[in-house]
PQR file with spaces between the fields and no chain letter, atoms N, CA, C, O and H, PARSE charges and radii, in Angstrom:
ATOM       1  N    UNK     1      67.379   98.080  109.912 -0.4000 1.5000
ATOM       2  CA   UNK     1      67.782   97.092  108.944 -0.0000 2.0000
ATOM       3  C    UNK     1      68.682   96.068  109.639  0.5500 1.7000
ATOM       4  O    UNK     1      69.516   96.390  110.485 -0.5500 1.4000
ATOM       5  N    UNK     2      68.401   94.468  109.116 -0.4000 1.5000
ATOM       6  CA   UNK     2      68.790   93.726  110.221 -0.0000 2.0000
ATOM       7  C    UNK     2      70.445   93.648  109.332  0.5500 1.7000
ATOM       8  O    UNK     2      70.511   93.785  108.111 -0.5500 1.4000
ATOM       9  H    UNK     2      67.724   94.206  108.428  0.4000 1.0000
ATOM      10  N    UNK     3      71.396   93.462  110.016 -0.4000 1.5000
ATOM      11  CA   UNK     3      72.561   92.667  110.019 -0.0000 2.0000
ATOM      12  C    UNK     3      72.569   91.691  109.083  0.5500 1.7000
ATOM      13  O    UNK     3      71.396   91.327  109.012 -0.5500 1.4000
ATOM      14  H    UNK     3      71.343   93.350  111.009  0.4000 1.0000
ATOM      15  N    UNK     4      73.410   90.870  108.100 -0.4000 1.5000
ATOM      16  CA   UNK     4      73.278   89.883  107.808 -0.0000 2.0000
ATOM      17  C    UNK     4      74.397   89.212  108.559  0.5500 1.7000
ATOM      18  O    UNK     4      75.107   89.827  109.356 -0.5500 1.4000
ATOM      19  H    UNK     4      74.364   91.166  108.158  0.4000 1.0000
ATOM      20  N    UNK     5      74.540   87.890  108.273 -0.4000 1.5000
ATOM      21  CA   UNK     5      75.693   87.517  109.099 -0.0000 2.0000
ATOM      22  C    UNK     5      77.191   87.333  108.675  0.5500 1.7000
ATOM      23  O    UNK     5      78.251   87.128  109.266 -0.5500 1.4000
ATOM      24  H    UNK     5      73.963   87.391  107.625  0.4000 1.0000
ATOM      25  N    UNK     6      76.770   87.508  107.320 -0.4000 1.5000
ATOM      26  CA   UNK     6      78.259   87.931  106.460 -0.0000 2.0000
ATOM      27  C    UNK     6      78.764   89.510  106.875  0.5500 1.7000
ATOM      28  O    UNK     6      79.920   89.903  106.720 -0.5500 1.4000
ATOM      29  H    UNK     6      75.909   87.674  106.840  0.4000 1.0000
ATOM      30  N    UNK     7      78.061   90.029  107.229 -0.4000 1.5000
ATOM      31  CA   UNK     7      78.228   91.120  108.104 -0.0000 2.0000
ATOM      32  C    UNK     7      78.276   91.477  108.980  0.5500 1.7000
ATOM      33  O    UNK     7      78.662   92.640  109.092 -0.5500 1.4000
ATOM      34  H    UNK     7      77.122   89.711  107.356  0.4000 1.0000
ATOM      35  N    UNK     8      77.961   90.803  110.028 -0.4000 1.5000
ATOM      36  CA   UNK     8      78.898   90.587  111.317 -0.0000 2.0000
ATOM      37  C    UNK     8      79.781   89.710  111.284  0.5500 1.7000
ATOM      38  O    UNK     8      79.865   89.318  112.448 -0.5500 1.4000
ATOM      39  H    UNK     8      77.647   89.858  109.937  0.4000 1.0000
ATOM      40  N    UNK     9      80.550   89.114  110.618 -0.4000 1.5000
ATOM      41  CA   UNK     9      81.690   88.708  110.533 -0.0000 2.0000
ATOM      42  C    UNK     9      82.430   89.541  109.728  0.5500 1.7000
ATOM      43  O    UNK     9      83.513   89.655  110.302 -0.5500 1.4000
ATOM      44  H    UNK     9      80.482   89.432  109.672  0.4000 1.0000
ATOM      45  N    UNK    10      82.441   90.139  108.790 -0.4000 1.5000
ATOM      46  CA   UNK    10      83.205   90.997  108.295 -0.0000 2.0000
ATOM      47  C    UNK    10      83.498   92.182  109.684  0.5500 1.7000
ATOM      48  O    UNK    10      84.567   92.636  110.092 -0.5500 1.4000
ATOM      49  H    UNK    10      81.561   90.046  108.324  0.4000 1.0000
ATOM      50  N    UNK    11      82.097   92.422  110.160 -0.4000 1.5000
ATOM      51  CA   UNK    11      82.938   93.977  110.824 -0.0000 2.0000
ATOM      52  C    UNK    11      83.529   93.296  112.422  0.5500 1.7000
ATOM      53  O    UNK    11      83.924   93.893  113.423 -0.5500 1.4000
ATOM      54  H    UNK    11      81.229   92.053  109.828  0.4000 1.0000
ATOM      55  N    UNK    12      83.398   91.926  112.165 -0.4000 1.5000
ATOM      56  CA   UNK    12      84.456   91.330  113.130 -0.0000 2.0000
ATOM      57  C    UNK    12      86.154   91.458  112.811  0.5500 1.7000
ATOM      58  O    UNK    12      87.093   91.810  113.525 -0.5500 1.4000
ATOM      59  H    UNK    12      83.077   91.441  111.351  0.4000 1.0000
ATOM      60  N    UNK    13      86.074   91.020  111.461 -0.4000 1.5000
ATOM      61  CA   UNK    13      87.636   90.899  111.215 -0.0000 2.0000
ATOM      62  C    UNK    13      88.262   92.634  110.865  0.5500 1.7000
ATOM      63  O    UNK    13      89.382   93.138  110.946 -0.5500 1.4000
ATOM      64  H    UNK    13      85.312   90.733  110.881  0.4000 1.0000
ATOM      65  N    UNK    14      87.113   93.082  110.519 -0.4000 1.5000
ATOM      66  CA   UNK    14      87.655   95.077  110.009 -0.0000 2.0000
ATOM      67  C    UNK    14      87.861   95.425  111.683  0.5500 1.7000
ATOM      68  O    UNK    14      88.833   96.158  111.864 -0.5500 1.4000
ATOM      69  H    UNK    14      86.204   92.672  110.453  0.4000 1.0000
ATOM      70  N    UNK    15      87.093   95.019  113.005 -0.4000 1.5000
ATOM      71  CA   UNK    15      87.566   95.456  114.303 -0.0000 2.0000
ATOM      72  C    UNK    15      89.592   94.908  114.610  0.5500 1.7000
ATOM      73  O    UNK    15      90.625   95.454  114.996 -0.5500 1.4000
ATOM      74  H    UNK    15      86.303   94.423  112.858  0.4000 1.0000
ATOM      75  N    UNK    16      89.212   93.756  114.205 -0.4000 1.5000
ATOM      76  CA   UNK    16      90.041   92.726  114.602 -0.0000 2.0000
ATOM      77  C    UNK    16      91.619   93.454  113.705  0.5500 1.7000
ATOM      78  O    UNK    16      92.712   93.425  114.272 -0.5500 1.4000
ATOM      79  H    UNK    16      88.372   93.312  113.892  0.4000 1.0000
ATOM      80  N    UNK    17      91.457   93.997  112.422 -0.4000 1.5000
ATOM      81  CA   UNK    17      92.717   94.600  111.897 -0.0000 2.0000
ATOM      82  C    UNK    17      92.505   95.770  112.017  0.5500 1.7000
ATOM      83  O    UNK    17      93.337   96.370  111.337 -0.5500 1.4000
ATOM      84  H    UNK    17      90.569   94.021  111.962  0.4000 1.0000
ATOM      85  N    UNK    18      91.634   96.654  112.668 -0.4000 1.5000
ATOM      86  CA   UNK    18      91.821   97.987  113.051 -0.0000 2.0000
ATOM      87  C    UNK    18      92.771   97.868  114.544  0.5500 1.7000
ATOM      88  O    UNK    18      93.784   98.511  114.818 -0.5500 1.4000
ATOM      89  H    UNK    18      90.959   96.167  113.220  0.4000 1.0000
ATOM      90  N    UNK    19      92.343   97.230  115.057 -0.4000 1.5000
ATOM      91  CA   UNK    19      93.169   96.833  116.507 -0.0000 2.0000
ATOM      92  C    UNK    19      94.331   96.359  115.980  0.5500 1.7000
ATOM      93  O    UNK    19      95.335   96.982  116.327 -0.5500 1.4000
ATOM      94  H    UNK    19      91.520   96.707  114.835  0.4000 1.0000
ATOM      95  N    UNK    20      94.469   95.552  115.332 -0.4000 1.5000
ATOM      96  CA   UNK    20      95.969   94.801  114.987 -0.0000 2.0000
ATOM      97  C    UNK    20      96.864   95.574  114.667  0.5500 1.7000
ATOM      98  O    UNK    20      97.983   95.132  114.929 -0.5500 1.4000
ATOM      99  H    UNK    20      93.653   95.046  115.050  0.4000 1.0000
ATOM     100  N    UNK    21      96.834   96.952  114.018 -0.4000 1.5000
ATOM     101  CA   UNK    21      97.102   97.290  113.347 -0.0000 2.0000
ATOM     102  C    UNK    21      97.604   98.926  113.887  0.5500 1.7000
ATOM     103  O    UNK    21      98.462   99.718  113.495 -0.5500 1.4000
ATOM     104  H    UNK    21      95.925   97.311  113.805  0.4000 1.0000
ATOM     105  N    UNK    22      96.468   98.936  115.100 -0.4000 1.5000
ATOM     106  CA   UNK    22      96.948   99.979  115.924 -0.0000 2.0000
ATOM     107  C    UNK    22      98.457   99.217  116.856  0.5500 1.7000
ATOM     108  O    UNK    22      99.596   99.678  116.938 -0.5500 1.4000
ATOM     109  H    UNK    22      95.772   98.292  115.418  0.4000 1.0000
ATOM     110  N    UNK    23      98.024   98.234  117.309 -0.4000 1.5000
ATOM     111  CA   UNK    23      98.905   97.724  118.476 -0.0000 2.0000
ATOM     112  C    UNK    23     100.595   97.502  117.594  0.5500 1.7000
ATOM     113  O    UNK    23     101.651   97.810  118.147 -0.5500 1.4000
ATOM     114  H    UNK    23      97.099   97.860  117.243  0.4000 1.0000
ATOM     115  N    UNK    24     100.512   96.890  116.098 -0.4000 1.5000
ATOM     116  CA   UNK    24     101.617   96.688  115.310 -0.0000 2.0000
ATOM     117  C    UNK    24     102.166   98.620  114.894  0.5500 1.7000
ATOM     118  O    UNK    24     103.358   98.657  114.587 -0.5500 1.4000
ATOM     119  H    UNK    24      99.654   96.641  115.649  0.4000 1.0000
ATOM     120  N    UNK    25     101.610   99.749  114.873 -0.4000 1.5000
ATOM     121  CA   UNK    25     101.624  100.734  114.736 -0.0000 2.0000
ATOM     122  C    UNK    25     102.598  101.146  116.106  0.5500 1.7000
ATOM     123  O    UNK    25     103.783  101.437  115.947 -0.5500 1.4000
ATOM     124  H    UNK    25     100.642   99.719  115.123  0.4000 1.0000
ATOM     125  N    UNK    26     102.049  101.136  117.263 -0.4000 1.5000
ATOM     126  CA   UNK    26     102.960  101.507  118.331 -0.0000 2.0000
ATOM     127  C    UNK    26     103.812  100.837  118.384  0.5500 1.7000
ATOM     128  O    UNK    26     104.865  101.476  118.393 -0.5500 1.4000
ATOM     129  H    UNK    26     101.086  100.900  117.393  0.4000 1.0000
ATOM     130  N    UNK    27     103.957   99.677  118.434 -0.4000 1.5000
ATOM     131  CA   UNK    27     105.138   98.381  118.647 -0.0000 2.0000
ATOM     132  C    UNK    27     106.538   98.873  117.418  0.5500 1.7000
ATOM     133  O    UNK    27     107.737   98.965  117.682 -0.5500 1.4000
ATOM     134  H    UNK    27     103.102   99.158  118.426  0.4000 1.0000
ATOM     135  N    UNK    28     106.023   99.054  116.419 -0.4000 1.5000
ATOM     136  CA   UNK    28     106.861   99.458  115.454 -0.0000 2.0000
ATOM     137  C    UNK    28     107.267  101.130  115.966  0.5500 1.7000
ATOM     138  O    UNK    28     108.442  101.450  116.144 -0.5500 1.4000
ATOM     139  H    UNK    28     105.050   98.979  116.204  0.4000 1.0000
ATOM     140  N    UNK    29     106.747  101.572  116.055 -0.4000 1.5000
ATOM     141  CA   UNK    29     107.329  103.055  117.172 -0.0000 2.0000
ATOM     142  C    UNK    29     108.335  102.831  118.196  0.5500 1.7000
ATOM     143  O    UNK    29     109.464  103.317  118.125 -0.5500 1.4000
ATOM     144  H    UNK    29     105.792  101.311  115.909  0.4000 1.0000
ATOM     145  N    UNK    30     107.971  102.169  119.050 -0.4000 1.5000
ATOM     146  CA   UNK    30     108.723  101.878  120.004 -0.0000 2.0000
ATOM     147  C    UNK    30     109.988  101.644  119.651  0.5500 1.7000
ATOM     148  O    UNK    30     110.924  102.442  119.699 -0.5500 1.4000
ATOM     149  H    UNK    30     107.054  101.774  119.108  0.4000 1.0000
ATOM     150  N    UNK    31     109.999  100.262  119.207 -0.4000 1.5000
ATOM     151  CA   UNK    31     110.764   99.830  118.515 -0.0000 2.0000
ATOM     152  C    UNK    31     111.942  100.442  117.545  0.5500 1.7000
ATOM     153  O    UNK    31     113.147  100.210  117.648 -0.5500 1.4000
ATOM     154  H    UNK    31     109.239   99.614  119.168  0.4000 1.0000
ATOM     155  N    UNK    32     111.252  101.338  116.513 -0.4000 1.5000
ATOM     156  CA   UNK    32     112.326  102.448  116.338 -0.0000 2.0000
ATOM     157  C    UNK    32     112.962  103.144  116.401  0.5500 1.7000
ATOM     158  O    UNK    32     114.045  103.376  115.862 -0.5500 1.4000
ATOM     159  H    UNK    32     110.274  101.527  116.429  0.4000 1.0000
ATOM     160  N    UNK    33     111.953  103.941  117.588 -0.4000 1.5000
ATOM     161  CA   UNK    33     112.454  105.086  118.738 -0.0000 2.0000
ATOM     162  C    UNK    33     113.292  104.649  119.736  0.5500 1.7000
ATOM     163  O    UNK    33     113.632  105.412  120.639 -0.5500 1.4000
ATOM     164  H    UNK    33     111.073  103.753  118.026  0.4000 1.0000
ATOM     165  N    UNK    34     113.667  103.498  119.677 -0.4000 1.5000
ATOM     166  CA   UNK    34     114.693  103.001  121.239 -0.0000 2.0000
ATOM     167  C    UNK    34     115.646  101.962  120.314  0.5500 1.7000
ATOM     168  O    UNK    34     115.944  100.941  120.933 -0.5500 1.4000
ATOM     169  H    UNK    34     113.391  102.878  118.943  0.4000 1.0000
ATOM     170  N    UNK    35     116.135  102.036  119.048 -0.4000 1.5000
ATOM     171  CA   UNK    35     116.840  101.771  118.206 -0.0000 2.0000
ATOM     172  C    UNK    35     118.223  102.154  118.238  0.5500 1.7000
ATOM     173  O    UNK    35     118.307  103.125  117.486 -0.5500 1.4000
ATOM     174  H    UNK    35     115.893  102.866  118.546  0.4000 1.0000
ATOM     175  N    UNK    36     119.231  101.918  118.671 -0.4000 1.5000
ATOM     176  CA   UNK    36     120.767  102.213  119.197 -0.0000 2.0000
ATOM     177  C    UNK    36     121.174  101.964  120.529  0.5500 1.7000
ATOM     178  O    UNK    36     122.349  101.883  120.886 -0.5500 1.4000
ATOM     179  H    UNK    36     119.162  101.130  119.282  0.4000 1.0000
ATOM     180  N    UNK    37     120.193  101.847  121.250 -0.4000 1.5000
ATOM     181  CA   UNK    37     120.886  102.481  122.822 -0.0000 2.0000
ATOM     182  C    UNK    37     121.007  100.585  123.399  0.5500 1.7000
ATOM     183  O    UNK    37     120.232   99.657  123.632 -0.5500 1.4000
ATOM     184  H    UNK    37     119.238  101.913  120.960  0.4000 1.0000
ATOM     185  N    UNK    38     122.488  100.850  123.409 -0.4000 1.5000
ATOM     186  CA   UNK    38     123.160   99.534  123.837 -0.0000 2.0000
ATOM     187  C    UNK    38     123.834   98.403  123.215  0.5500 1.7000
ATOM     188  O    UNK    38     124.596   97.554  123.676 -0.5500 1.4000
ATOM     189  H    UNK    38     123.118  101.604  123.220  0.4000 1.0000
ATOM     190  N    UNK    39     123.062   98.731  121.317 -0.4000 1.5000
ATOM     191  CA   UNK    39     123.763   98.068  120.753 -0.0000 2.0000
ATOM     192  C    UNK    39     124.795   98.417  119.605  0.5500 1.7000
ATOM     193  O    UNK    39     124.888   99.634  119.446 -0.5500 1.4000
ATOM     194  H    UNK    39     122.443   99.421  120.942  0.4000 1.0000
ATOM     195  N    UNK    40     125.446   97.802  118.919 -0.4000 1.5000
ATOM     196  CA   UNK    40     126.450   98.101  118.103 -0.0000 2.0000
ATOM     197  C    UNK    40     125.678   98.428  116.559  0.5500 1.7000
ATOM     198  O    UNK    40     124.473   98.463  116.309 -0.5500 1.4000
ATOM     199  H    UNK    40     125.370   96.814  119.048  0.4000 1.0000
ATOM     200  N    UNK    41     126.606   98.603  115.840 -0.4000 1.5000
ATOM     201  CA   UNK    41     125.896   99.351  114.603 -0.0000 2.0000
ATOM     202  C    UNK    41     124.777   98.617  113.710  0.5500 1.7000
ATOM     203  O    UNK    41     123.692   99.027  113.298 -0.5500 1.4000
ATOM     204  H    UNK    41     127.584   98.575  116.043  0.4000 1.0000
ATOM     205  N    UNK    42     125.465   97.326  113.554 -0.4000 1.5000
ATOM     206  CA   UNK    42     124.394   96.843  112.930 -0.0000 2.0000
ATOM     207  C    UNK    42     123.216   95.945  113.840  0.5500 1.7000
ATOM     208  O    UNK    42     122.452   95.366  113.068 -0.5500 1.4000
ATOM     209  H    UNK    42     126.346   96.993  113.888  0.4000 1.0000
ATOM     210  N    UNK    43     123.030   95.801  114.688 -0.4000 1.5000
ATOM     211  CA   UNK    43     121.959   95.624  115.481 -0.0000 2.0000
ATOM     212  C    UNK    43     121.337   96.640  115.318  0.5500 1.7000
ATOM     213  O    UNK    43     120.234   96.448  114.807 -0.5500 1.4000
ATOM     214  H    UNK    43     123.651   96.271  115.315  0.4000 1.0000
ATOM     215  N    UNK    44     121.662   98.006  115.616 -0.4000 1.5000
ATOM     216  CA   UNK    44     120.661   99.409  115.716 -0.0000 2.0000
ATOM     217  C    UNK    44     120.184   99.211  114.457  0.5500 1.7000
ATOM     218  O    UNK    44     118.994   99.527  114.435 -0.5500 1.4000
ATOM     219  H    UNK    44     122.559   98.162  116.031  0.4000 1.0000
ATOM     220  N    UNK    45     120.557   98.847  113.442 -0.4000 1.5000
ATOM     221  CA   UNK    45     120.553   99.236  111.489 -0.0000 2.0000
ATOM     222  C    UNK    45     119.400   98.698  111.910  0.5500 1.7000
ATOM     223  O    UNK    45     118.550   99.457  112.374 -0.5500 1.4000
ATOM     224  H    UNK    45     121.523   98.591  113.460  0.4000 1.0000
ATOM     225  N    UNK    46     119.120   97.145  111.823 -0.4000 1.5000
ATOM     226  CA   UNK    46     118.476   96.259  111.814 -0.0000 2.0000
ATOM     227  C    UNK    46     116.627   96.338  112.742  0.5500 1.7000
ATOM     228  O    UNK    46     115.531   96.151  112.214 -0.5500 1.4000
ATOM     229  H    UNK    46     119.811   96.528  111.445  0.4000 1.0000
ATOM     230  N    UNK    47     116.946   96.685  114.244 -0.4000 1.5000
ATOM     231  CA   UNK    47     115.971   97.120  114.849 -0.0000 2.0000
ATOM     232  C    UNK    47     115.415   98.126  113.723  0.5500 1.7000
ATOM     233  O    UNK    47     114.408   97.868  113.062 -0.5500 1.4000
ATOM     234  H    UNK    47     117.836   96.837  114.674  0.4000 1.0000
ATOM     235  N    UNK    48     116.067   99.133  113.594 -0.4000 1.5000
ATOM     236  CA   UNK    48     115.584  100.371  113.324 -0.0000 2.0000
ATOM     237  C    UNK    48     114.467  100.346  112.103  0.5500 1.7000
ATOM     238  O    UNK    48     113.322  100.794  112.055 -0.5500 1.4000
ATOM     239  H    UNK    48     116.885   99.343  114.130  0.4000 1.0000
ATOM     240  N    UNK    49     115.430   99.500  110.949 -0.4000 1.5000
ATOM     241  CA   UNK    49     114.237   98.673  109.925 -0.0000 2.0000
ATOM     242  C    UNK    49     113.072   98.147  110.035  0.5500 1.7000
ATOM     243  O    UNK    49     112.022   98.359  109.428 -0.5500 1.4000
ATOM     244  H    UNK    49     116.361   99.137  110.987  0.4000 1.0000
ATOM     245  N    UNK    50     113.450   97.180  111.172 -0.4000 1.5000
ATOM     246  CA   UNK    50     112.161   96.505  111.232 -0.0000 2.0000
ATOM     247  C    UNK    50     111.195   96.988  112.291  0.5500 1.7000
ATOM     248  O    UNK    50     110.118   96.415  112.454 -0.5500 1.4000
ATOM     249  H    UNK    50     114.303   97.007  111.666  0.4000 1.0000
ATOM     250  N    UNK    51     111.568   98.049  113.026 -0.4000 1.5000
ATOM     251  CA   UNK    51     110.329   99.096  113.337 -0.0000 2.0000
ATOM     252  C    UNK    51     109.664   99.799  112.147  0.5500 1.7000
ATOM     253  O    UNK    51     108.447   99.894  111.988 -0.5500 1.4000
ATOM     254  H    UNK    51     112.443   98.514  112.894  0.4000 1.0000
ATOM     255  N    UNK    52     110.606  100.276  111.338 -0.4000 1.5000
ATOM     256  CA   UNK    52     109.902  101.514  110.456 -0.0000 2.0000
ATOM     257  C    UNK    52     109.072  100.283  109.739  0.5500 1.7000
ATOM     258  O    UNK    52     107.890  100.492  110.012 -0.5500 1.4000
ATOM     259  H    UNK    52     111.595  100.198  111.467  0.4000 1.0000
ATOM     260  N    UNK    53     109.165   99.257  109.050 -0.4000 1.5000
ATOM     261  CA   UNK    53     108.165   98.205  108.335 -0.0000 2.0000
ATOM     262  C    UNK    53     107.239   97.811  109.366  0.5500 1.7000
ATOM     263  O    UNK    53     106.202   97.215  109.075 -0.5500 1.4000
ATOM     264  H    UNK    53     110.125   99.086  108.828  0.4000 1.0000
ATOM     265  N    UNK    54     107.588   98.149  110.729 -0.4000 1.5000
ATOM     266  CA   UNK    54     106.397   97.282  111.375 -0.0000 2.0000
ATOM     267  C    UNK    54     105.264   98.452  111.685  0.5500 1.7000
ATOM     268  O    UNK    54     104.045   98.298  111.603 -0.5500 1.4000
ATOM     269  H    UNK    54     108.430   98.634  110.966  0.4000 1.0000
ATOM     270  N    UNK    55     105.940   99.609  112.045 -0.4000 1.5000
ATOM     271  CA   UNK    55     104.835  100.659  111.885 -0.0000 2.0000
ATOM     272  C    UNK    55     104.091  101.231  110.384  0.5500 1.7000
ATOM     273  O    UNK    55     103.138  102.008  110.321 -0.5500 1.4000
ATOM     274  H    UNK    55     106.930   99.734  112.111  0.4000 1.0000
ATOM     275  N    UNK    56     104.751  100.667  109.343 -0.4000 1.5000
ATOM     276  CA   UNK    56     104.067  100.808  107.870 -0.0000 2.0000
ATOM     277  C    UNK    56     103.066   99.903  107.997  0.5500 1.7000
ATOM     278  O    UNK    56     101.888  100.235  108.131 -0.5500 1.4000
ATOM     279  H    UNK    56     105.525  100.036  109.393  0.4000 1.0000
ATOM     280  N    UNK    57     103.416   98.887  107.967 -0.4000 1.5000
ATOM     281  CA   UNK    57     102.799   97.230  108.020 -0.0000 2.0000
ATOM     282  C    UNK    57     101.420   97.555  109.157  0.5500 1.7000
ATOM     283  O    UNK    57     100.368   96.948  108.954 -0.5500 1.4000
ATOM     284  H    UNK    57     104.372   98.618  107.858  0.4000 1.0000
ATOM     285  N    UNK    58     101.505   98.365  110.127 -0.4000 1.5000
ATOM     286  CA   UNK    58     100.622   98.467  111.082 -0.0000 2.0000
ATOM     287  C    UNK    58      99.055   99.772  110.755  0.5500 1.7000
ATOM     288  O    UNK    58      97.899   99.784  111.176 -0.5500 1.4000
ATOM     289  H    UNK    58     102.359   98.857  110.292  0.4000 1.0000
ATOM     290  N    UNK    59      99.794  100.638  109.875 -0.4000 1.5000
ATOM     291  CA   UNK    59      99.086  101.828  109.298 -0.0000 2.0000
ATOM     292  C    UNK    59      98.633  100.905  108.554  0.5500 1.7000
ATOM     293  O    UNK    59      97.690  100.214  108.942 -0.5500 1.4000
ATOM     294  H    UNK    59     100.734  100.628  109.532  0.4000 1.0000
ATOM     295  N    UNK    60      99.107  100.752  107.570 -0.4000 1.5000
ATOM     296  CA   UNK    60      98.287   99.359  106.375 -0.0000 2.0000
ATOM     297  C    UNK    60      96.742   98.692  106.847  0.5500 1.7000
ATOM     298  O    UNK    60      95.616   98.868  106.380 -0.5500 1.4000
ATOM     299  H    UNK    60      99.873  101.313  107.255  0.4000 1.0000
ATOM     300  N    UNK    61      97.213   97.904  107.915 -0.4000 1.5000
ATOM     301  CA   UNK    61      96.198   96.969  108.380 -0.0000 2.0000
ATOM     302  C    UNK    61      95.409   97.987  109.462  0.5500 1.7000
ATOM     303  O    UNK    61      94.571   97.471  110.202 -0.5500 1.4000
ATOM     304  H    UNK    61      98.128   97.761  108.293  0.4000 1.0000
ATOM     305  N    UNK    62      95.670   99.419  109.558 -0.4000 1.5000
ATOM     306  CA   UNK    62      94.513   99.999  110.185 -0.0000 2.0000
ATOM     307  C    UNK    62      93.685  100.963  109.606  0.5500 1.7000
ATOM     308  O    UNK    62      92.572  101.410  109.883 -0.5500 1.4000
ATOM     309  H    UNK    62      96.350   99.839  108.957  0.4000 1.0000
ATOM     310  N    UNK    63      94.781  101.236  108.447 -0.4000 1.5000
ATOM     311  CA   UNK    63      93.379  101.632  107.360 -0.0000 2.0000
ATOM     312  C    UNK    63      93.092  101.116  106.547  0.5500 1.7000
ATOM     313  O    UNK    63      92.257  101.621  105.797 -0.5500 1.4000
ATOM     314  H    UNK    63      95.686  100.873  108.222  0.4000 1.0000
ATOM     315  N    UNK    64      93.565  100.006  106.311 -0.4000 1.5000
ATOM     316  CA   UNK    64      92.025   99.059  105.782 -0.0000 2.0000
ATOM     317  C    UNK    64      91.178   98.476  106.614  0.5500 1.7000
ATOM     318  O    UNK    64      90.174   97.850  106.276 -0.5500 1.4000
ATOM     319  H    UNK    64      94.243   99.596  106.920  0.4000 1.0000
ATOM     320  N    UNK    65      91.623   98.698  107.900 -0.4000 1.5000
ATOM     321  CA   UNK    65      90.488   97.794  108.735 -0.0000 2.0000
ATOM     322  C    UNK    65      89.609   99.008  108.874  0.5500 1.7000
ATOM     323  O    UNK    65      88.423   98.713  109.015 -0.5500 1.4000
ATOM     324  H    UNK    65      92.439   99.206  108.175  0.4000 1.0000
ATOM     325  N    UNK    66      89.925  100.523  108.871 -0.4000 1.5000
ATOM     326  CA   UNK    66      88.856  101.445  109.145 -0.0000 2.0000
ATOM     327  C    UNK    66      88.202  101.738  107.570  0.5500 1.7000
ATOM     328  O    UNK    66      86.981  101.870  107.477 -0.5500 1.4000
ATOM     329  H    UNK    66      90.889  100.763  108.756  0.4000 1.0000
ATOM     330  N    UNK    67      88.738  101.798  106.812 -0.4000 1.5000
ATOM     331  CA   UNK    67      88.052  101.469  105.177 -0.0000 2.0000
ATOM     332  C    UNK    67      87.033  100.851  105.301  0.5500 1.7000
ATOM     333  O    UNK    67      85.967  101.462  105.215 -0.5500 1.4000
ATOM     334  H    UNK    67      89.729  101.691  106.888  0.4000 1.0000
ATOM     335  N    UNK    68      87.053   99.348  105.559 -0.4000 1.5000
ATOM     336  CA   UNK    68      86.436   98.258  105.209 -0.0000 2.0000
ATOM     337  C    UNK    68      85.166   98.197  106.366  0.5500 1.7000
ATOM     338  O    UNK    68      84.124   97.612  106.070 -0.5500 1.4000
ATOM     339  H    UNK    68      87.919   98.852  105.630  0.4000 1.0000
ATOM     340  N    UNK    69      85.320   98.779  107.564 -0.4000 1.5000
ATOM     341  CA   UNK    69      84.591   99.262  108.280 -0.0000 2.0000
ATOM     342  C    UNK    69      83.109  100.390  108.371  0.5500 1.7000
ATOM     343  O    UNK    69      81.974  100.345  108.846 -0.5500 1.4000
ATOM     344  H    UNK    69      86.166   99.255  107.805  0.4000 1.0000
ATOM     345  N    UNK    70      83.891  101.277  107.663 -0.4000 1.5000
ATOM     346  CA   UNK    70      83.164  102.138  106.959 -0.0000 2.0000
ATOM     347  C    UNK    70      81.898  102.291  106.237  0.5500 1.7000
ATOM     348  O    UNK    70      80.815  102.875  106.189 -0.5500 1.4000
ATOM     349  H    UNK    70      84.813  101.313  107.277  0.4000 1.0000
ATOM     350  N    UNK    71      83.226  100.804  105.323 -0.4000 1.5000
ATOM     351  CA   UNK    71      81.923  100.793  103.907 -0.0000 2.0000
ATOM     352  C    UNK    71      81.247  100.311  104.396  0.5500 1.7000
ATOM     353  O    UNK    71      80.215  100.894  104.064 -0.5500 1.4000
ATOM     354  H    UNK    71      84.106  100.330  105.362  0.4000 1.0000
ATOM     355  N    UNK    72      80.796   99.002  105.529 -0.4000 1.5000
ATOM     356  CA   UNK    72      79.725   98.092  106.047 -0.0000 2.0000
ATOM     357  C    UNK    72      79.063   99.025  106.525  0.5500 1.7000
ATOM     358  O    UNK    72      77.902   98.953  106.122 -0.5500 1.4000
ATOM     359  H    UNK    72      81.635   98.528  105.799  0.4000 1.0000
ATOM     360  N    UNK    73      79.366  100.519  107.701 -0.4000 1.5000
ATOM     361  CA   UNK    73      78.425  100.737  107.773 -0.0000 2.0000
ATOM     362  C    UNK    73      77.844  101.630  107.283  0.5500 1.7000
ATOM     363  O    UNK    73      76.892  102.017  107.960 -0.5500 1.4000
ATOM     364  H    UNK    73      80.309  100.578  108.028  0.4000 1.0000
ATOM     365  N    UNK    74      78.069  102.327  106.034 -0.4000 1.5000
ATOM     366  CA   UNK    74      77.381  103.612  105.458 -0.0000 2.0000
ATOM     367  C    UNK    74      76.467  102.190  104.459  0.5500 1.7000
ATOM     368  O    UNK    74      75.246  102.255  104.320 -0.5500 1.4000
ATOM     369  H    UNK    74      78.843  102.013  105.484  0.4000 1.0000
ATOM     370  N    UNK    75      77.056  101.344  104.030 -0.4000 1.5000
ATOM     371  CA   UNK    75      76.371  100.126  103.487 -0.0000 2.0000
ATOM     372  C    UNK    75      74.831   99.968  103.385  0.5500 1.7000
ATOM     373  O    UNK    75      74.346   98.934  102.926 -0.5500 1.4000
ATOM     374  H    UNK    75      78.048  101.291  104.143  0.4000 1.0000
């Protein structure tokens, strides 16, 4: 069954936020996990936040990019 081309562009952008979403997933890890060392209290507060939202924010956009993936191809 051929492809349409609304469908290869979709499982372009479901690749495109499965990746995004992995890479915003570790970055937000990192990021959390190395949260204190060197700075004062509220710098650590602050990192530490915006890791834990960036690794939420990153799960988000990688399971919907593997969702949306899915459905195209059991589709």
């Amino acid at each position: 069954m051929l492809a349409t081309l609304a469908d290869i562009f979709a499982m372009i952008l479901f690749a495109a936020l499965l990746m995004g979403g992995a890479w915003a997933t570790m970055c937000g890890a990192i990021v959390a996990a190395t949260a204190g060392y060197g700075d004062d209290a509220r710098d650590s507060a602050l990192r530490l936040r915006f890791g834990v939202t960036l690794l939420l924010v990153g799960l988000l956009l990688f399971f919907l990019g593997a969702i949306g993936g899915a459905r195209i191809v059991v589709a």
